[in-house]
VEXDREN-2710 file (C-alpha; in Angstrom, 1 decimal):
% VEXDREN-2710
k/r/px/py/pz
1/UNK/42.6/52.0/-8.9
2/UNK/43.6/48.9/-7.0
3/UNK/45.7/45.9/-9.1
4/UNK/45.3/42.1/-8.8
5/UNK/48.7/40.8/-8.0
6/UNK/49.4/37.0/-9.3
7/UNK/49.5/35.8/-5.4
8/UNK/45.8/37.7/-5.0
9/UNK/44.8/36.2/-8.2
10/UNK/45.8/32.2/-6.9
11/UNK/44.0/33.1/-3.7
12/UNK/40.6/34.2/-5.3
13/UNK/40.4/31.2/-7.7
14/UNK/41.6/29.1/-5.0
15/UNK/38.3/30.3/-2.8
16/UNK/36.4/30.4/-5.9
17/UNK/36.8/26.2/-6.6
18/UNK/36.3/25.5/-2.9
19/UNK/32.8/27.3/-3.1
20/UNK/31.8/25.6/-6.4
21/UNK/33.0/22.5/-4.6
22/UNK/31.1/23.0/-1.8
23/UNK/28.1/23.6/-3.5
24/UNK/28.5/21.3/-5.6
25/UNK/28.1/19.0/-3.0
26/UNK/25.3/20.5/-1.2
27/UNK/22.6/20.5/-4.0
28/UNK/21.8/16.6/-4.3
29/UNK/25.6/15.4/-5.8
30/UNK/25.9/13.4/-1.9
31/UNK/26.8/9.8/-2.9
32/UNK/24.0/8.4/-1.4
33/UNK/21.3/11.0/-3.3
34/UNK/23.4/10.1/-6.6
35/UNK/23.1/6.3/-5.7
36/UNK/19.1/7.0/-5.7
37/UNK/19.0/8.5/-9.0
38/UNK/20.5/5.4/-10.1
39/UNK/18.3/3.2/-8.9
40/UNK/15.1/5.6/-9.9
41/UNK/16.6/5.8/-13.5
42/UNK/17.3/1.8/-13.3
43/UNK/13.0/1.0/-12.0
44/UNK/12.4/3.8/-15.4
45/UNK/14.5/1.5/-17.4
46/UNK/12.9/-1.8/-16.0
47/UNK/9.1/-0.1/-16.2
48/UNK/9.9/0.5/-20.2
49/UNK/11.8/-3.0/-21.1
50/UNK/9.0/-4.5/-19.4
51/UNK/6.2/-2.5/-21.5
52/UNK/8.6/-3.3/-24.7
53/UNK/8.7/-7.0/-23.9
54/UNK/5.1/-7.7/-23.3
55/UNK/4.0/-5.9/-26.2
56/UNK/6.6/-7.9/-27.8
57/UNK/5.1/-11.2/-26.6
58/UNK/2.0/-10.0/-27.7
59/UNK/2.4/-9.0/-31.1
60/UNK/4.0/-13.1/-31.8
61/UNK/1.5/-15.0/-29.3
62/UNK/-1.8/-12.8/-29.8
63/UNK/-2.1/-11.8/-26.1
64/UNK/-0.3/-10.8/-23.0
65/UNK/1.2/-14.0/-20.8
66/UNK/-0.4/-15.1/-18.0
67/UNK/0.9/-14.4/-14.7
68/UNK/1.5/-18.0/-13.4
69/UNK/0.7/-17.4/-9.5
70/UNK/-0.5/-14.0/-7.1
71/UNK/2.5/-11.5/-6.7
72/UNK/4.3/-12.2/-4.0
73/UNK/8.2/-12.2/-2.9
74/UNK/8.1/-16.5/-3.5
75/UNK/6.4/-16.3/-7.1
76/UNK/8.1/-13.0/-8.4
77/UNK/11.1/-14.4/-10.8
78/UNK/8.3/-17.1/-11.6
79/UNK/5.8/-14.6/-13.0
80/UNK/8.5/-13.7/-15.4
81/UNK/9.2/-17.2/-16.9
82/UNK/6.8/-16.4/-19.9
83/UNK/8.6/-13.8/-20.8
84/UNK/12.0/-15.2/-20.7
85/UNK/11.5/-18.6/-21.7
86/UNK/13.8/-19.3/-25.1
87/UNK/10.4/-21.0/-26.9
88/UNK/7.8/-19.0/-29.7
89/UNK/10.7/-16.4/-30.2
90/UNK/11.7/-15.8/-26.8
91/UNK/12.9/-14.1/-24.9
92/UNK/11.6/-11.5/-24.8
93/UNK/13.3/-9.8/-21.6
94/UNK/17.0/-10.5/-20.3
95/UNK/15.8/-10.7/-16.6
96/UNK/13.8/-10.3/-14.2
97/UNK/13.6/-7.0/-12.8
98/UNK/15.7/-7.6/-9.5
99/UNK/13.0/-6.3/-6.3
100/UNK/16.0/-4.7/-4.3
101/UNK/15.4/-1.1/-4.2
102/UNK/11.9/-1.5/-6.0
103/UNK/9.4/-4.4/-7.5
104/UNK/8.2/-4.0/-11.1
105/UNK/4.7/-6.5/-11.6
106/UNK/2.3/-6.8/-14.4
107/UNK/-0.9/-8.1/-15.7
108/UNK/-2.6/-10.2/-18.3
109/UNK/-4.1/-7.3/-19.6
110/UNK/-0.3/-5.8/-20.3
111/UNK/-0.3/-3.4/-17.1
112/UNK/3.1/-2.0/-15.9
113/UNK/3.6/-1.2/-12.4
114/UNK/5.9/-0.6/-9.7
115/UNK/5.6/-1.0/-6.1
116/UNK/8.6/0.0/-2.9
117/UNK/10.9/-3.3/-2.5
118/UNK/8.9/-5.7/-0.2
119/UNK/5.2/-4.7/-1.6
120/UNK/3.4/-6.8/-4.5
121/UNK/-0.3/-6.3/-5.1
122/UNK/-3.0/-8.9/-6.0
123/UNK/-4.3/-6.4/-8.6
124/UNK/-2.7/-4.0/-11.0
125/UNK/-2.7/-0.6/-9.0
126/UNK/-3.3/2.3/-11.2
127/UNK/-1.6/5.2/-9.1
128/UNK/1.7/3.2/-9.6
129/UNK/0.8/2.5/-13.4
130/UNK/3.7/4.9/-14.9
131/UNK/7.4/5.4/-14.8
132/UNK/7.1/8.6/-12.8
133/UNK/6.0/6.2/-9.7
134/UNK/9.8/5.4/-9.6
135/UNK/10.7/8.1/-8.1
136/UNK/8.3/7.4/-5.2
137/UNK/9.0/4.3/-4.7
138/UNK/12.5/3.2/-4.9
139/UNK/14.2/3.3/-1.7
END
């Protein structure tokens, strides 16, 4: 029967770190794959204070607000201004979503949806109606 001497001892936990290190690394921890969770965890966050604050504006005003103009780049923080205007009990969000890594738009009717940063959609588009689109479309 062999014995582990302290210096053999060092040397296996020393190898033994560098592979949990290693693979640590190697199954999604890269910066840049951590930096997307963040930002797919931020659009879930966005999808569900958005959901909370129109149902919020609903429940004092008796409907959902307006949007003021088409979605678009020009009239995105626009489209919010119902819902962060300090009148009728407001606000009723902090901010606007900010459309870097994704774009959050609603309806009147109190749809939720998120698009890739860059696309806004005339109509509310269903397959993009949930927080699980975040992970699809954050970039």
């Amino acid at each position: 029967m062999q014995t582990v001497t302290g210096k053999r001892w060092v040397g296996i936990l020393l190898a033994s770190f560098g592979f949990l290190a290693l693979a640590g690394c190697s199954s999604g921890g890269s910066p840049a794959s951590s930096g997307r969770q963040v930002h797919v965890q931020d659009c879930v966050e966005d999808f569900y204070s958005l959901k909370a604050a129109l149902e919020a504006y609903k429940a004092h005003f008796g409907s959902f607000p307006a949007v003021a103009a088409q979605w678009s780049a020009a009239t995105y923080q626009r489209n919010f201004g119902p819902l962060l205007a300090h009148r009728g009990g407001g606000p009723f969000l902090g901010s606007a979503p900010e459309p870097i890594h994704y774009v959050v738009e609603f309806d009147s009717s109190g749809d939720v949806w998120v698009e890739p940063a860059g696309v806004y959609d005339k109509t509310v588009n269903r397959a993009h109606a949930s927080q699980q689109a975040c992970s699809s479309v954050v970039t």
